[in-house]
TIVO-2410 file (N, C-alpha, C; in nm, 3 decimals):
# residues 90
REC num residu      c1      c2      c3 atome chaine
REC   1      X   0.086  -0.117   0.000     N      A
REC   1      X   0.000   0.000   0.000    CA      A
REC   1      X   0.090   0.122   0.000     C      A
REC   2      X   0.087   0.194  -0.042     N      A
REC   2      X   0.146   0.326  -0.077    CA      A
REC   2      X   0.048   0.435  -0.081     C      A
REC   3      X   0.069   0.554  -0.006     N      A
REC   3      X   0.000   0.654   0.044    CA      A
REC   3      X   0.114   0.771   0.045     C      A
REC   4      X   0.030   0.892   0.024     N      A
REC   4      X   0.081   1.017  -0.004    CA      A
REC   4      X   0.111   1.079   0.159     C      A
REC   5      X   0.152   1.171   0.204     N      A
REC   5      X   0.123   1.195   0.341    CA      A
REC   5      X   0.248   1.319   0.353     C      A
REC   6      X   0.207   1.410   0.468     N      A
REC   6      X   0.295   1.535   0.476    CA      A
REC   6      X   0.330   1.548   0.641     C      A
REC   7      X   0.454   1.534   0.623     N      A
REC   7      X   0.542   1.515   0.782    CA      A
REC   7      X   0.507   1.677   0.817     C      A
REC   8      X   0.507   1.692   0.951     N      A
REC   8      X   0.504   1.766   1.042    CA      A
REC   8      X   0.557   1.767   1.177     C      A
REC   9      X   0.668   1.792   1.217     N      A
REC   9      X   0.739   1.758   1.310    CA      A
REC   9      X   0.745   1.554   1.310     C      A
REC  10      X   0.737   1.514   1.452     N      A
REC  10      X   0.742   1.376   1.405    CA      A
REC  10      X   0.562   1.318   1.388     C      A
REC  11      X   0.486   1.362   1.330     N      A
REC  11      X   0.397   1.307   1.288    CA      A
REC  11      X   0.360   1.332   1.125     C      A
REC  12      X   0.344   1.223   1.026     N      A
REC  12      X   0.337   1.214   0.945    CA      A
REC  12      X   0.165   1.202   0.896     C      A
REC  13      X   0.097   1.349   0.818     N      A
REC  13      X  -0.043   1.338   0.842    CA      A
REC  13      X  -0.061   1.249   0.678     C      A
REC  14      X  -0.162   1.191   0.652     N      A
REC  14      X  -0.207   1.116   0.555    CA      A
REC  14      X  -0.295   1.196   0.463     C      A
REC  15      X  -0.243   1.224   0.314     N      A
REC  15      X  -0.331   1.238   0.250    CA      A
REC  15      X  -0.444   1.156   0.212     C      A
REC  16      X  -0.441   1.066   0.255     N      A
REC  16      X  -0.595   0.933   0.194    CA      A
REC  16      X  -0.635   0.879   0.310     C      A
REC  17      X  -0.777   0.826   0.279     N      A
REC  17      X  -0.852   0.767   0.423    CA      A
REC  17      X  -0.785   0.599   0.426     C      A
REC  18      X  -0.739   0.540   0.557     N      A
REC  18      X  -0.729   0.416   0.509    CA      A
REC  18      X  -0.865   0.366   0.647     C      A
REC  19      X  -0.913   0.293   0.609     N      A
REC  19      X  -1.043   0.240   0.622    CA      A
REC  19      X  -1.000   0.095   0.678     C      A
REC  20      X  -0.877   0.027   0.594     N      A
REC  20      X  -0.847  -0.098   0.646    CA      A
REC  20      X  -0.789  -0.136   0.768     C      A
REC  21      X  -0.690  -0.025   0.851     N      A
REC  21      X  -0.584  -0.026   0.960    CA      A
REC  21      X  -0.695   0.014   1.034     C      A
REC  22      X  -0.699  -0.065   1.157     N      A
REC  22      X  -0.797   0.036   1.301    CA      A
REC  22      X  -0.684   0.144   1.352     C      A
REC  23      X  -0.753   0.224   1.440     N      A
REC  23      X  -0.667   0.351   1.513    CA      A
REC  23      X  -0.593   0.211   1.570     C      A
REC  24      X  -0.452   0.318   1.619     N      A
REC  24      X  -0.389   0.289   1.734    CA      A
REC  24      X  -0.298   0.157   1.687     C      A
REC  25      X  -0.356   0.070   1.578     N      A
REC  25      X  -0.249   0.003   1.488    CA      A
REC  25      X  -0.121   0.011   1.475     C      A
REC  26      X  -0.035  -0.091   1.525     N      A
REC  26      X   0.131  -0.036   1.512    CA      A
REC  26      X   0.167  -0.065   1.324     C      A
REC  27      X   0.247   0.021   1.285     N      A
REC  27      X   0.218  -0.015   1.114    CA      A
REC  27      X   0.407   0.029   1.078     C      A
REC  28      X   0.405  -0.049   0.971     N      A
REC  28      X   0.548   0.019   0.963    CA      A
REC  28      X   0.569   0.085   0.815     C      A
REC  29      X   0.646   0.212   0.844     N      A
REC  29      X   0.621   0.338   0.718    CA      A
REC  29      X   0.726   0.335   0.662     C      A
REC  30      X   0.787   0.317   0.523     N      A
REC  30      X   0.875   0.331   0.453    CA      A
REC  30      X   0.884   0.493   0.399     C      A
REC  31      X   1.021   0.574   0.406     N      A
REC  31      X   0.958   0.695   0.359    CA      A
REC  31      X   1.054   0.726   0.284     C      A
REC  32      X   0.975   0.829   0.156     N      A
REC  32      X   1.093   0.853   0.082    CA      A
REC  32      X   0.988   1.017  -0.010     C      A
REC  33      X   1.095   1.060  -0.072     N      A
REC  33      X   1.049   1.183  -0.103    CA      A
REC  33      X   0.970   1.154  -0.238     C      A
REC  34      X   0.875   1.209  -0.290     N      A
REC  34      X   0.839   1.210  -0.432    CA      A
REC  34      X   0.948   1.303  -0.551     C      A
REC  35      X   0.920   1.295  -0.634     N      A
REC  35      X   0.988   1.300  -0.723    CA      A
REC  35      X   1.024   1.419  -0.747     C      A
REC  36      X   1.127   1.520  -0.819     N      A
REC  36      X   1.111   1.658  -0.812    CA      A
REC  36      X   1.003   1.703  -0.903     C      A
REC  37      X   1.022   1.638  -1.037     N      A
REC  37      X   0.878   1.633  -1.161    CA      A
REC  37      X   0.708   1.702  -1.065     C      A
REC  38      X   0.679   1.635  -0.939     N      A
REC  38      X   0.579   1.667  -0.929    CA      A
REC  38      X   0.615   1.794  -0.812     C      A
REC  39      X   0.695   1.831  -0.781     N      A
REC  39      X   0.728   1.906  -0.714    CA      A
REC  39      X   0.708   2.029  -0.734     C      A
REC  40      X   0.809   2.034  -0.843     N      A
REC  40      X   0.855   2.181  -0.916    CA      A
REC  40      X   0.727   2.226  -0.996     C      A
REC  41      X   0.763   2.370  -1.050     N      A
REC  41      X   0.675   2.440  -1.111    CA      A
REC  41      X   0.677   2.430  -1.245     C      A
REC  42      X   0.530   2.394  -1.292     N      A
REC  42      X   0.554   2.293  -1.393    CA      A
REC  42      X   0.561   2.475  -1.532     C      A
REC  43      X   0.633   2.397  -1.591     N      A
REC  43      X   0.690   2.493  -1.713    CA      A
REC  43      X   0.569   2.539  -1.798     C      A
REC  44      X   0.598   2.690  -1.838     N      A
REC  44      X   0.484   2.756  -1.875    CA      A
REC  44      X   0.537   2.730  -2.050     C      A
REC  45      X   0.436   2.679  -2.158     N      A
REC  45      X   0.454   2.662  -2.309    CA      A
REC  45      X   0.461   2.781  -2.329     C      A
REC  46      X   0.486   2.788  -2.485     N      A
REC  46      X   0.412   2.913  -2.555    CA      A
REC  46      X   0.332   2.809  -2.620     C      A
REC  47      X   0.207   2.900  -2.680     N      A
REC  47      X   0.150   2.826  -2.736    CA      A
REC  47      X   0.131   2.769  -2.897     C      A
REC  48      X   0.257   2.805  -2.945     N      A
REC  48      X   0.365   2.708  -3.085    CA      A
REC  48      X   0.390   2.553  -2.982     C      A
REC  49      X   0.462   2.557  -2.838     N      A
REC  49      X   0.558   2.441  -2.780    CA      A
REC  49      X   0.378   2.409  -2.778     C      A
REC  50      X   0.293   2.418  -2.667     N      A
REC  50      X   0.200   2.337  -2.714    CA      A
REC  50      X   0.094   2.291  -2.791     C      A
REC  51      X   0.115   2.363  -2.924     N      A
REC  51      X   0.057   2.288  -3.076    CA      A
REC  51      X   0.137   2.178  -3.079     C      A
REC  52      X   0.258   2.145  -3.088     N      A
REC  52      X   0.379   2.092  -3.145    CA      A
REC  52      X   0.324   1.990  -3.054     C      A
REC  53      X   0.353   1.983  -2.898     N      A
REC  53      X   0.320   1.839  -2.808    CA      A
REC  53      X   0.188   1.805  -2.860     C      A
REC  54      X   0.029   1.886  -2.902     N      A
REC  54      X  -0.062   1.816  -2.962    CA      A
REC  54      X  -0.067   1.735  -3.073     C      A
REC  55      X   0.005   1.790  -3.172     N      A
REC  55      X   0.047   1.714  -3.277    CA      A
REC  55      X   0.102   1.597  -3.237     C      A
REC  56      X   0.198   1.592  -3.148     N      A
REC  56      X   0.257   1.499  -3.110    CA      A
REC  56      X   0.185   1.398  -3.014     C      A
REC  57      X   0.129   1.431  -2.974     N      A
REC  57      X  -0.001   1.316  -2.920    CA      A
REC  57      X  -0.087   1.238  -3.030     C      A
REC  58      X  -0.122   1.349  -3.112     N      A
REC  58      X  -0.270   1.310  -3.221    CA      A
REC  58      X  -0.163   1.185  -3.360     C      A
REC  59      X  -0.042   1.240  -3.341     N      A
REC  59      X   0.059   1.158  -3.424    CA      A
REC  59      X   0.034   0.958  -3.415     C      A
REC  60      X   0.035   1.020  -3.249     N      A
REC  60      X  -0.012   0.815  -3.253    CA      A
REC  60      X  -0.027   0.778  -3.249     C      A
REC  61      X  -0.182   0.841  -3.328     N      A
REC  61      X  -0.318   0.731  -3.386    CA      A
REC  61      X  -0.288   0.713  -3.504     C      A
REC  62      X  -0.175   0.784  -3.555     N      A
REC  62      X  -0.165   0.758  -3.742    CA      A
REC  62      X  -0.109   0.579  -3.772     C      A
REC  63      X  -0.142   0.556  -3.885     N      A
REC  63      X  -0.096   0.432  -3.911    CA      A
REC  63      X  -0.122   0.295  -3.829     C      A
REC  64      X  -0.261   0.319  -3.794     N      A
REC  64      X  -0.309   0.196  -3.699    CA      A
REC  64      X  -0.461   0.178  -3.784     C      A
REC  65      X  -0.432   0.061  -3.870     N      A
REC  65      X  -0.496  -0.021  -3.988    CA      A
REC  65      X  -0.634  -0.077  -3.909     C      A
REC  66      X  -0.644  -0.111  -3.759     N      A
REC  66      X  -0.771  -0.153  -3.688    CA      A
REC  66      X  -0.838  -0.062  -3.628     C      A
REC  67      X  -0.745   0.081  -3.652     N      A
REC  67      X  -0.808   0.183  -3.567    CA      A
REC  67      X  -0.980   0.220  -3.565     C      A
REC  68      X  -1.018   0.178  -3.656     N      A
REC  68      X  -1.192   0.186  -3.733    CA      A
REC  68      X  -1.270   0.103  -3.653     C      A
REC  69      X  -1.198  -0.068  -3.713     N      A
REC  69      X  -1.272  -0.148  -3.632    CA      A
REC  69      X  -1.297  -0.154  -3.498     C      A
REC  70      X  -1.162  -0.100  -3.409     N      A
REC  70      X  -1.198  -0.090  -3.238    CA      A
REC  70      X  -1.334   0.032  -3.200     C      A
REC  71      X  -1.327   0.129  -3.296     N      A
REC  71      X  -1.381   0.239  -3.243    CA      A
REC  71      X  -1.517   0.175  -3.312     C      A
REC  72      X  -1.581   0.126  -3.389     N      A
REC  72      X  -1.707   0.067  -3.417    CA      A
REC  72      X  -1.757  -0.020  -3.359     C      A
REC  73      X  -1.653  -0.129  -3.311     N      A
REC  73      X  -1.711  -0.191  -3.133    CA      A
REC  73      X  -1.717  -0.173  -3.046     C      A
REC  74      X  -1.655  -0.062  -2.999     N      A
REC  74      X  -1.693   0.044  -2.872    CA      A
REC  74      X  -1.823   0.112  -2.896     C      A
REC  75      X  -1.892   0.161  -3.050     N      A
REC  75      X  -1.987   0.205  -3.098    CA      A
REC  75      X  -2.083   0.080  -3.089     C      A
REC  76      X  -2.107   0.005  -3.129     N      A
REC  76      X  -2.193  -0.072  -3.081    CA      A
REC  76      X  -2.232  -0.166  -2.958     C      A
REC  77      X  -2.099  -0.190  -2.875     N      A
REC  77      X  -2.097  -0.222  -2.741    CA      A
REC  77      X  -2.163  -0.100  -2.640     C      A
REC  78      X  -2.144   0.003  -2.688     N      A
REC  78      X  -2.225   0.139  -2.624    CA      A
REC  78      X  -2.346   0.145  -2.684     C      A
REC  79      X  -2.375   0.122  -2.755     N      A
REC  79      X  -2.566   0.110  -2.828    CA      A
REC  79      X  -2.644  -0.027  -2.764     C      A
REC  80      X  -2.566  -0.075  -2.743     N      A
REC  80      X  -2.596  -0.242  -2.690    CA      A
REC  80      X  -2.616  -0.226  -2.538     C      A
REC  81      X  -2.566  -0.175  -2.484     N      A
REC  81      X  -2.551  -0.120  -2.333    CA      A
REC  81      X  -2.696  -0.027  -2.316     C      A
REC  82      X  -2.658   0.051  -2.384     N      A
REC  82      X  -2.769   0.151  -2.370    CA      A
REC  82      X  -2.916   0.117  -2.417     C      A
REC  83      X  -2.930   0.021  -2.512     N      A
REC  83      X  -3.055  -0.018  -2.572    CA      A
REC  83      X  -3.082  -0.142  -2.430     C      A
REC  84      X  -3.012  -0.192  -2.357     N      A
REC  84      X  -3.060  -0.277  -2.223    CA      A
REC  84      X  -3.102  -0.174  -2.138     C      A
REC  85      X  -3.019  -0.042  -2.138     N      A
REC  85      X  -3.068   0.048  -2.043    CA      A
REC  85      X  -3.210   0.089  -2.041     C      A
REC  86      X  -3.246   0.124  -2.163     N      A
REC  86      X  -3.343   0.154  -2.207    CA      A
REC  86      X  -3.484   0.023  -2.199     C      A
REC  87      X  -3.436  -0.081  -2.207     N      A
REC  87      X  -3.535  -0.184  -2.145    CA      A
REC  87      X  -3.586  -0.238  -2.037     C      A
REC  88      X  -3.480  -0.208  -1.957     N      A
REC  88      X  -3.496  -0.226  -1.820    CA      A
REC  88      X  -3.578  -0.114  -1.760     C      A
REC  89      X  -3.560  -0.011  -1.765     N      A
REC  89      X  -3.650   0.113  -1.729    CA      A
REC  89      X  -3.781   0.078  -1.749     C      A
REC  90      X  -3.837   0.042  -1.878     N      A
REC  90      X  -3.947   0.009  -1.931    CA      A
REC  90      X  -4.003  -0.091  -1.871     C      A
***
């Protein structure tokens, strides 16, 4: 289990509920810092640098020959879903 959490003198408060440990539980904490990536201040584009990373996302869907067929069975697995939805109500 791995949990987020922010030291404060020697008590370490928990960002998340854990529901599974009762109070007063002896538990043992491995600690280590997160990464600087989420740390730091994340870098401001212009907005040329982020056209360029969109392109570069939308790039790699190109050249995928089944790309049709997945997205037409997601299209009918979602009509199929929804046409039960629609019966059950009824």
């Amino acid at each position: 289990m791995q949990i987020r959490g922010i030291k404060r003198g020697q008590i370490i408060e928990l960002l998340e509920q854990i529901n599974s440990i009762p109070d007063g539980a002896e538990v043992i904490v491995n600690v280590e810092l997160p990464s600087t990536k989420s740390i730091g201040k994340k870098q401001q584009l212009t907005d040329e640098q982020r056209l360029i990373k969109l392109n570069q996302l939308f790039g790699v869907w190109q050249n995928q020959p089944d790309l049709g067929e997945i997205f037409d069975e997601i299209d009918q697995q979602r009509h199929s879903y929804h046409g039960r939805l629609i019966n059950d109500l009824e």
